[in-house]
VEXDREN-2710 file (C-alpha; in Angstrom, 1 decimal):
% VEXDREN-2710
k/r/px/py/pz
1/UNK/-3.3/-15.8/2.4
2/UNK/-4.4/-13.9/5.2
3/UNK/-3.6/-10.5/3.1
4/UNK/-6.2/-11.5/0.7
5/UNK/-9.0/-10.8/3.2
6/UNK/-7.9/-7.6/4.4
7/UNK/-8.0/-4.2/4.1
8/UNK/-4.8/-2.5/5.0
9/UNK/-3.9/1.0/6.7
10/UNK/-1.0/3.0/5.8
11/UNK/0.5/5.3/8.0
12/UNK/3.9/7.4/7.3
13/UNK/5.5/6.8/10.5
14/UNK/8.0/9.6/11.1
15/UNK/5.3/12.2/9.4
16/UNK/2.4/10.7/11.7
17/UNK/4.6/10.7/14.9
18/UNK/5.5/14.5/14.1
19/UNK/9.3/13.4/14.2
20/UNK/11.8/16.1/13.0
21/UNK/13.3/15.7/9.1
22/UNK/16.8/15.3/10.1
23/UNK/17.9/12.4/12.4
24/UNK/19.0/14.7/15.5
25/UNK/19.4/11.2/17.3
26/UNK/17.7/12.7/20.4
27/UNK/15.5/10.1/21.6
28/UNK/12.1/10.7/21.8
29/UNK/8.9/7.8/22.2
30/UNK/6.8/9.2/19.5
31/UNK/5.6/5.6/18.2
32/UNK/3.7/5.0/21.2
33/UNK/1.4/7.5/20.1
34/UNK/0.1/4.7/17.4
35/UNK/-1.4/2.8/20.4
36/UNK/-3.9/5.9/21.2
37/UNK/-4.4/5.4/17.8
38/UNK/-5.9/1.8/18.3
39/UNK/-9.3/2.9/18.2
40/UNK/-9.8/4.9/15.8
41/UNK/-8.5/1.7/13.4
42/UNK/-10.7/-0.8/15.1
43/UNK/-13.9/1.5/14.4
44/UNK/-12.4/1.9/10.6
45/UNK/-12.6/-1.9/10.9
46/UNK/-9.3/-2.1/8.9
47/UNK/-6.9/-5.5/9.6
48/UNK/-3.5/-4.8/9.1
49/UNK/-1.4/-1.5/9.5
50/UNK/1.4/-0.8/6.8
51/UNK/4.1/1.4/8.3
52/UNK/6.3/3.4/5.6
53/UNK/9.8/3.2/7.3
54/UNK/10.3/2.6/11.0
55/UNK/14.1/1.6/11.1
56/UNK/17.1/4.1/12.3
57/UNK/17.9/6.1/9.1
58/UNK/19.3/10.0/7.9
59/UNK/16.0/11.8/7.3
60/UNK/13.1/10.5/5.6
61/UNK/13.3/6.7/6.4
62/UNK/14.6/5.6/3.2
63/UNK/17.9/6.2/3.3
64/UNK/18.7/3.6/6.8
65/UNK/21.2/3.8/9.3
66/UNK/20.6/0.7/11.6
67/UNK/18.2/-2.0/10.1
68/UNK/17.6/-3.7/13.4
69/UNK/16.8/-0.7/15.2
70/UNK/13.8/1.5/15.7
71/UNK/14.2/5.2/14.7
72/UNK/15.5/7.2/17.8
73/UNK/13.0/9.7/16.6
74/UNK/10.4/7.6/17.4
75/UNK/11.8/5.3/20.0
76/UNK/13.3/2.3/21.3
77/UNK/13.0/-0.7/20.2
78/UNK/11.0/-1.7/23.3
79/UNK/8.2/0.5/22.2
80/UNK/7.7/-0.5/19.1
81/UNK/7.4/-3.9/20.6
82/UNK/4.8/-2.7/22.4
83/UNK/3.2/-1.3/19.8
84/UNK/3.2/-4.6/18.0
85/UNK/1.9/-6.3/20.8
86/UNK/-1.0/-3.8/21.1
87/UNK/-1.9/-4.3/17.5
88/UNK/-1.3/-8.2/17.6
89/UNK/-4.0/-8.4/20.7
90/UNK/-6.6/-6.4/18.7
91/UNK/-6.1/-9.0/15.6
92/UNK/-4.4/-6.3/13.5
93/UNK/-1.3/-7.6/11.4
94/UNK/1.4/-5.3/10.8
95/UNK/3.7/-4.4/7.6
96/UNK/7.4/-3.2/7.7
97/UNK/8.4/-1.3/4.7
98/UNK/11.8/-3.0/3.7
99/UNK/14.3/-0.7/2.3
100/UNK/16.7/-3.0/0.9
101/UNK/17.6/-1.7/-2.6
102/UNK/20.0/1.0/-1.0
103/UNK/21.3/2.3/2.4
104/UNK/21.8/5.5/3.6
105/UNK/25.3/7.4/3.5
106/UNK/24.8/7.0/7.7
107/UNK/24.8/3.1/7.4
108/UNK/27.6/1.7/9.4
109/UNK/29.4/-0.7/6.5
110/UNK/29.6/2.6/3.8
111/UNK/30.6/4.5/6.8
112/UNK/33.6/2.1/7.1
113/UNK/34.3/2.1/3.5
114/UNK/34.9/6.1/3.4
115/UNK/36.8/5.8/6.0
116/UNK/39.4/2.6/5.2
117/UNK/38.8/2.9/1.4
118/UNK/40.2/-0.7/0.0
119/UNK/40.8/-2.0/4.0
120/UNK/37.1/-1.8/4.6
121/UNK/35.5/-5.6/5.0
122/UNK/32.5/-3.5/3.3
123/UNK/33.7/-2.7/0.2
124/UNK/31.8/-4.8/-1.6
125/UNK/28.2/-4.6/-0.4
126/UNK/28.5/-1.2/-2.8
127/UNK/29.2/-0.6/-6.2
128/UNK/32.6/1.3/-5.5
129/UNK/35.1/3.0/-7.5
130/UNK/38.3/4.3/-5.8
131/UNK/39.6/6.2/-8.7
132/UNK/36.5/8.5/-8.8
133/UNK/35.0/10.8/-6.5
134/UNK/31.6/11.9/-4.9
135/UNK/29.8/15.4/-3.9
136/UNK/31.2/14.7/-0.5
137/UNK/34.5/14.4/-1.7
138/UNK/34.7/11.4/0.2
139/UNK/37.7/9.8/-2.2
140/UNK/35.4/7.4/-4.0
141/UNK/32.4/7.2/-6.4
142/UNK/29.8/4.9/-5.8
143/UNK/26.4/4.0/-7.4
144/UNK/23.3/5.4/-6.4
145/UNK/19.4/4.6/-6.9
146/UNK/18.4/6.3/-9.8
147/UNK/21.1/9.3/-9.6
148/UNK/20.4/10.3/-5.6
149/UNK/23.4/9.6/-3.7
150/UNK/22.1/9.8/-0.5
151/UNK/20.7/6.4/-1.3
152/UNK/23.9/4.0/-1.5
153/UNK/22.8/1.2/-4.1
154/UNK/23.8/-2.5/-2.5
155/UNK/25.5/-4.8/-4.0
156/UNK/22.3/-7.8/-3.3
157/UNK/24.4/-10.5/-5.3
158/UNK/27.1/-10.0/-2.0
159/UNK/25.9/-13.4/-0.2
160/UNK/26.8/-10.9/3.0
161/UNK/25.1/-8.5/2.1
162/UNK/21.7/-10.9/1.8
163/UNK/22.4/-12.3/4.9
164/UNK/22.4/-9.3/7.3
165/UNK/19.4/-8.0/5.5
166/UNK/17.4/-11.3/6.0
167/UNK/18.7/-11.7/9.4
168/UNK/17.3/-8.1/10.2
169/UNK/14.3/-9.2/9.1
170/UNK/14.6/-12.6/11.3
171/UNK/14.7/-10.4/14.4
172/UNK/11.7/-8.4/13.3
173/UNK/10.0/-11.8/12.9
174/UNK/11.3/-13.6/15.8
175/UNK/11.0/-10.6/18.5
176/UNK/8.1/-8.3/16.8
177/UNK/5.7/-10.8/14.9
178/UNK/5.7/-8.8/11.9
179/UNK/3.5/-10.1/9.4
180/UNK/4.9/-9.2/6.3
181/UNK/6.7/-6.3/3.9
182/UNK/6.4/-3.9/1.7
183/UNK/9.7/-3.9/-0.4
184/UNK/10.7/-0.3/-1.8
185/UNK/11.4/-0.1/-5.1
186/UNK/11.5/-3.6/-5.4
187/UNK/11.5/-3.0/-9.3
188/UNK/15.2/-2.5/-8.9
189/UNK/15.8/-5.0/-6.5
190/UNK/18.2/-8.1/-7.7
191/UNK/16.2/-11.2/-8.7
192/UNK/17.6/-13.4/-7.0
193/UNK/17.3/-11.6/-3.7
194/UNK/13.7/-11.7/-4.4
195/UNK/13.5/-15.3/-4.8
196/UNK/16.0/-16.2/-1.2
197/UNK/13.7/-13.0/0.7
198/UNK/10.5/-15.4/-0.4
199/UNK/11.5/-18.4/0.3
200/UNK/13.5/-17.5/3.4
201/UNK/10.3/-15.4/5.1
202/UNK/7.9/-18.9/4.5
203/UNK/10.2/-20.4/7.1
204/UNK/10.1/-17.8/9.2
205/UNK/6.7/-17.2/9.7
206/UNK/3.6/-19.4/7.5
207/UNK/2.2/-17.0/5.2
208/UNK/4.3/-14.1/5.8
209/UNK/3.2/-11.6/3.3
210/UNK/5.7/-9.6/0.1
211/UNK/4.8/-6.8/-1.4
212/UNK/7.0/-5.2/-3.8
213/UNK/6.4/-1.2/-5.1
214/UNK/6.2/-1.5/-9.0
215/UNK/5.3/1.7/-11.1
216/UNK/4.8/0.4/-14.4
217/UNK/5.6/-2.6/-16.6
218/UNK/4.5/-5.9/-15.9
219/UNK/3.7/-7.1/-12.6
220/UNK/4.0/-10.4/-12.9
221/UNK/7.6/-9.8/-13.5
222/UNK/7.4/-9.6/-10.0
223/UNK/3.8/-11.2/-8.6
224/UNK/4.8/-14.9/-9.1
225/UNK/5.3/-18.3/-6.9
226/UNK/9.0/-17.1/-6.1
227/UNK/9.1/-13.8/-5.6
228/UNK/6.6/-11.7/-4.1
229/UNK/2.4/-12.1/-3.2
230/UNK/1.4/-8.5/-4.6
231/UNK/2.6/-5.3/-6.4
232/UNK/1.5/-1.9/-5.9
233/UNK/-1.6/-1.3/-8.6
234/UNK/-0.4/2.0/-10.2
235/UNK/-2.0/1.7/-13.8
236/UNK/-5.7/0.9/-11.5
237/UNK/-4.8/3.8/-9.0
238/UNK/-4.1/6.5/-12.1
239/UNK/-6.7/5.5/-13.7
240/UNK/-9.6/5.8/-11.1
241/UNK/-9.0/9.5/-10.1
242/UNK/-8.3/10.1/-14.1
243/UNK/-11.6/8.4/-14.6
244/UNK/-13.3/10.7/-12.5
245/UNK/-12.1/13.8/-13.2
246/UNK/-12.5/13.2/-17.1
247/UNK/-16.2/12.0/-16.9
248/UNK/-15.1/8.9/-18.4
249/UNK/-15.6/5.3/-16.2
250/UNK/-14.5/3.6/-19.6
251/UNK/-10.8/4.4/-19.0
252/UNK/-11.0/2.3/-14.8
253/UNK/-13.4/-0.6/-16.4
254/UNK/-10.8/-1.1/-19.6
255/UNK/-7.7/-1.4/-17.4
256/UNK/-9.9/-3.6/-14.8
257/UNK/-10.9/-5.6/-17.8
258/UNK/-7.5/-5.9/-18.9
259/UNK/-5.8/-6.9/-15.7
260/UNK/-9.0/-9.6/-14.4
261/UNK/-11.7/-9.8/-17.0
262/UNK/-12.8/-12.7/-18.6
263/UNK/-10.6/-12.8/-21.5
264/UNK/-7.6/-15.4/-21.6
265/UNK/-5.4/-13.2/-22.1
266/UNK/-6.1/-10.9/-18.9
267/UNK/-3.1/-10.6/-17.0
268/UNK/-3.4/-10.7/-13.5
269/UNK/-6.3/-12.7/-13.1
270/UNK/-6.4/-14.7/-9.7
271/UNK/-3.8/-11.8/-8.5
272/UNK/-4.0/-9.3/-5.8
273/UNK/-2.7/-6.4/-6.4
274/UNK/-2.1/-3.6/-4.0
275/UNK/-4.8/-1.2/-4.6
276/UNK/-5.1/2.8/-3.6
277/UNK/-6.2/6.2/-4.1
278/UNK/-3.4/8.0/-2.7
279/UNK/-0.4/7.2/-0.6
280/UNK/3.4/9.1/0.5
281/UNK/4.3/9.4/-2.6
282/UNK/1.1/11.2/-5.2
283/UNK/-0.9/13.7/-4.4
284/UNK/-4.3/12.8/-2.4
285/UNK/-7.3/12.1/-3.6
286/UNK/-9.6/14.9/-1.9
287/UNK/-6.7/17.4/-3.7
288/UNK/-7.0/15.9/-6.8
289/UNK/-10.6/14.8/-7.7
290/UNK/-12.3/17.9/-9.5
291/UNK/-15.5/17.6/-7.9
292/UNK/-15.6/16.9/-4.0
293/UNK/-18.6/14.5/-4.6
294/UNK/-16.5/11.7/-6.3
295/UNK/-14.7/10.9/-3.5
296/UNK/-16.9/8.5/-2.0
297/UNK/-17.2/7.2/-5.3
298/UNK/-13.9/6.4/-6.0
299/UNK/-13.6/4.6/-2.5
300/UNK/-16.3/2.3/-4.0
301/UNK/-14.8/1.4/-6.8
302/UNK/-11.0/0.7/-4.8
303/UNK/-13.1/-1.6/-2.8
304/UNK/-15.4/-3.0/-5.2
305/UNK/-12.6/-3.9/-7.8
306/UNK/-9.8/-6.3/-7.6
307/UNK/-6.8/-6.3/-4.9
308/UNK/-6.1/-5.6/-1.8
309/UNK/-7.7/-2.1/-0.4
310/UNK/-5.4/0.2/1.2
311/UNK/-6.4/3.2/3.0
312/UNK/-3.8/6.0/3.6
313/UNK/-3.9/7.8/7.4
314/UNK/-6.0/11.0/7.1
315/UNK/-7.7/10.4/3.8
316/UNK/-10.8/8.4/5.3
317/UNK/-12.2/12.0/6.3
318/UNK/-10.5/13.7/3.2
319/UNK/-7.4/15.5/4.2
320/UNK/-5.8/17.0/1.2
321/UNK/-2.3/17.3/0.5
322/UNK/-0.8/18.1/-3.1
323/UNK/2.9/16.9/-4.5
324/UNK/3.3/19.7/-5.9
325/UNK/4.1/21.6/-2.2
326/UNK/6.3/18.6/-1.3
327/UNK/6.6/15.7/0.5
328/UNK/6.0/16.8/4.1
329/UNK/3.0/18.1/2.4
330/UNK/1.7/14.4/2.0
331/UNK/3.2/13.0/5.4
332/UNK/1.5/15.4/8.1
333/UNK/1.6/15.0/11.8
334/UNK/-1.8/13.9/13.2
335/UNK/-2.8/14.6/16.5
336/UNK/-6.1/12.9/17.1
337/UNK/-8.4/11.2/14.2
338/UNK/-10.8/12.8/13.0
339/UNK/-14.4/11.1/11.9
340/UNK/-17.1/12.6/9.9
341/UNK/-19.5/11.3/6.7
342/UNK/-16.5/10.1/4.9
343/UNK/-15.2/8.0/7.5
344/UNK/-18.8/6.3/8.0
345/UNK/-18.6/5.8/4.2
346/UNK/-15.1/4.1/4.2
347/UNK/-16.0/2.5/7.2
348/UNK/-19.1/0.6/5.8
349/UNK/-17.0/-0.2/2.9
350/UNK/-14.4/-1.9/4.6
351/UNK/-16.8/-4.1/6.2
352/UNK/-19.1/-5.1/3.3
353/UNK/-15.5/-5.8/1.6
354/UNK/-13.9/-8.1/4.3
355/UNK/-17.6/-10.3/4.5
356/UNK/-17.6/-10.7/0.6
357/UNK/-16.3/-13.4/-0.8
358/UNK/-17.3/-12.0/-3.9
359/UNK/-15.2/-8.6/-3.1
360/UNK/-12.1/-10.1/-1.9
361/UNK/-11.7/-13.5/-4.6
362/UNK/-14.5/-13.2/-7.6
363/UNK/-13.8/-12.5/-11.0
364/UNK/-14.6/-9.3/-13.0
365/UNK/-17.6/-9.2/-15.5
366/UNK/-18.5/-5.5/-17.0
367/UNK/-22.0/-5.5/-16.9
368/UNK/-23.2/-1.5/-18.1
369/UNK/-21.0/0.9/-18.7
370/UNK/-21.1/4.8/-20.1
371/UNK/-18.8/7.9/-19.6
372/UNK/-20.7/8.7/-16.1
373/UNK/-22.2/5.0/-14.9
374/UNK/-20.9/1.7/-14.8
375/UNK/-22.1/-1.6/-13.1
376/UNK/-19.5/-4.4/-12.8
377/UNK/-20.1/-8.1/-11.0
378/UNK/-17.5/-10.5/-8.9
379/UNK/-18.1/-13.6/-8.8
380/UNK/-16.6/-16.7/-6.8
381/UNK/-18.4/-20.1/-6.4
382/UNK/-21.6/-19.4/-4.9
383/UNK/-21.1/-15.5/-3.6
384/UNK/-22.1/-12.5/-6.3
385/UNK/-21.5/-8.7/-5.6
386/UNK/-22.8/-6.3/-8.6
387/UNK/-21.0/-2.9/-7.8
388/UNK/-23.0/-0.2/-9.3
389/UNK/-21.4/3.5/-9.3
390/UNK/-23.5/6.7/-10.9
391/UNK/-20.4/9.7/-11.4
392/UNK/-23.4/12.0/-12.3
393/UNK/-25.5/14.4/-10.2
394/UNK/-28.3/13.0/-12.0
395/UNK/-30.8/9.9/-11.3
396/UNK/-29.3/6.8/-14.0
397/UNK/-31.3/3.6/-14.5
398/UNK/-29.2/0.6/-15.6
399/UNK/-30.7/-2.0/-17.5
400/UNK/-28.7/-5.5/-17.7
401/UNK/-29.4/-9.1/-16.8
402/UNK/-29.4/-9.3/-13.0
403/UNK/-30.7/-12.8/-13.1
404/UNK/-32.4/-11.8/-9.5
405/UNK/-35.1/-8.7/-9.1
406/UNK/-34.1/-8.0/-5.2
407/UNK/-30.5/-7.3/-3.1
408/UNK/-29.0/-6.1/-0.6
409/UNK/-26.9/-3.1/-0.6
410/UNK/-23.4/-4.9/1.4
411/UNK/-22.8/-0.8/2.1
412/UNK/-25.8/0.4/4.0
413/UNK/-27.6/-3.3/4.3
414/UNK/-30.8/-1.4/2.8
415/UNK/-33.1/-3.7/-0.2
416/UNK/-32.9/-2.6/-3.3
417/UNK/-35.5/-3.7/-6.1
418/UNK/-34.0/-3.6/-9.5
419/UNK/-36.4/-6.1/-11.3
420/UNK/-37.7/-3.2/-13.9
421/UNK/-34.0/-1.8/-14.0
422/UNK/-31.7/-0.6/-11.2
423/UNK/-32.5/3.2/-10.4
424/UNK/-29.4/4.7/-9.2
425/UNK/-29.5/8.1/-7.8
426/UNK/-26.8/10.9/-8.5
427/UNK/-23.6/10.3/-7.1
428/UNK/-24.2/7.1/-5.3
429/UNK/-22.6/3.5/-5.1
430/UNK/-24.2/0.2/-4.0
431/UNK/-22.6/-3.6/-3.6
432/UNK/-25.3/-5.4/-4.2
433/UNK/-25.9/-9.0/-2.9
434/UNK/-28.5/-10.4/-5.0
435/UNK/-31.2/-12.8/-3.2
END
């Protein structure tokens, strides 16, 4: 799987495009903008762009209108078709995020249910009930996600309902060549929707990728043959920053260990999960680390660890943005990219990780670890990556069976000697490549 090998790029689309909050359906071609943009991805060296929701929709994408059309606030559909196509020619895959647990109040079937009440055809694709009422005082209640009822829950066991949702997706495949989606809340989402949205999308398109957003519990409740490829890592991404700012690497390496180590009873071992520092949705990682110099550091342990590598536009050269002030507060504008010691950092990363085999596929072995230090080794076949990571402002030496005295470090393709002991020096990560 294609996804395997990559390192993905997320971008908010209506925050990045500078579109406005409400849907003012006044047509405007901000998603070209995303083709300027080209360049600045091709010198991050990242492979496939993740775009939070692009369809027609109320206000913040997740509540959709039209799910065959792009966002007025963005464009037509034309542009975004030449957006793909733009993306496509520099071998960059792209990601829809797939909204398909709820509608917005603006989608055209609920519309039609407020309106003819029990003489709407759409009555059941929601969970209705005429003797009640809403907020809106529309005559009806209806279910929706977790209490918000501008998000109108669907009724996914409606074999209607599946089908205009997986024939949306058809014309996204067939005129777009998306490569895969990321499912929202697909915690929620109806099993067996899961399973028909799998199998359906490996006709569609060989090795079309499913991602489903998963906050906690088990992921292979939903990382399995039928239902999707990957799960978004929470437990991995709490625990780095957490890790970090409590001066204690034990709590990342026990939660690695327990999701891929070498136990039997790890659980996701041979998985690839969909790991981050920050995304839309938390607080980012330059405004939450306590101390400035961890950043870096915590980049080398998303991409020295298990799963699939995500980077979220703007954090590459450390943009901040806390939760706390909102969600606009996480989703800003951009108007050109910016590039500075960071960026070379990521940058370097994302190379050494896509030319590992070690990085993307090996196993996870704790090697040395201590509140400030750790040193952890993938392994696959014949390819070995020790990642090595010193939290401290001060010098560490590591002692540990390296079965090899010399290596290369994948990140700045220096030597390093580490036949007396690895001397790591404060605040610094290697991938080493032993020789």
């Amino acid at each position: 799987m294609w996804a395997f090998e990559d390192v993905f790029y997320q971008i908010y689309t209506l925050g990045f495009c500078n579109a406005p909050f409400e849907n003012d359906s006044v047509l405007e071609h901000r998603i070209l903008k995303v083709i300027d943009y080209i360049p600045h991805l091709k010198r991050l060296g990242v492979k496939c762009v993740l775009f939070n929701p692009v369809f027609e929709s109320d206000t913040h994408g997740y509540n959709t209108r039209d799910y065959r059309r792009l966002d007025t606030r963005l464009g037509t559909n034309e542009d975004f078709k030449r957006v793909c196509d733009a993306l496509h020619a520099e071998g960059i895959k792209i990601v829809l995020d797939g909204v398909f647990n709820h509608c917005g109040r603006g989608f055209f079937g609920f519309k039609d249910v407020c309106e003819k009440k029990w003489e709407s055809e759409y009555k059941d694709w929601f969970y209705i009930n005429f003797d009640g009422n809403d907020v809106w005082n529309d005559g009806l209640w209806y279910e929706g996600w977790e209490g918000n009822y501008d998000l109108v829950k669907f009724n996914l066991a409606n074999y209607r309902v599946a089908d205009y949702l997986i024939d949306s997706v058809r014309m996204w495949v067939n005129e777009f060549g998306i490569d895969g989606l990321r499912l929202d809340v697909a915690y929620c989402i109806n099993p067996d929707f899961l399973k028909r949205l799998r199998w359906e999308t490996s006709q569609m398109k060989e090795d079309f990728f499913l991602m489903g957003e998963m906050i906690h519990g088990d992921y292979n409740r939903l990382v399995n043959d039928e239902m999707c490829h990957s799960a978004t890592n929470y437990e991995c991404y709490k625990g780095m920053y957490s890790a970090f700012n409590s001066m204690n690497l034990f709590e990342i390496v026990h939660s690695l260990l327990r999701q891929f180590g070498p136990e039997q009873w790890t659980l996701y071992k041979g998985k690839h999960l969909l790991s981050f520092v920050d995304n839309h949705d938390v607080t980012r990682i330059a405004s939450i680390l306590n101390n400035p110099a961890h950043i870096s550091l915590v980049y080398g342990m998303l991409f020295g660890m298990p799963g699939i590598p995500t980077v979220y536009y703007g954090s590459e050269w450390g943009m901040k943005g806390n939760k706390s002030d909102g969600d606009p507060a996480l989703r800003p504008a951009i108007e050109s990219p910016e590039w500075n010691e960071l960026t070379d950092t990521v940058a370097m990363m994302i190379r050494a990780r896509q030319n590992s085999k070690a990085l993307n596929y090996g196993d996870f072995r704790s090697l040395v670890l201590t509140n400030r230090q750790c040193v952890f080794e993938r392994n696959c076949d014949d390819s070995r990556v020790m990642v090595a990571i010193n939290a401290d402002e001060n010098p560490y030496t590591a002692h540990f069976d390296a079965r090899a005295g010399r290596a290369h470090d994948l990140i700045t393709g220096k030597e390093i000697d580490f036949g007396g002991g690895l001397d790591i020096p404060g605040y610094t990560v290697y991938f080493l490549e032993p020789f």
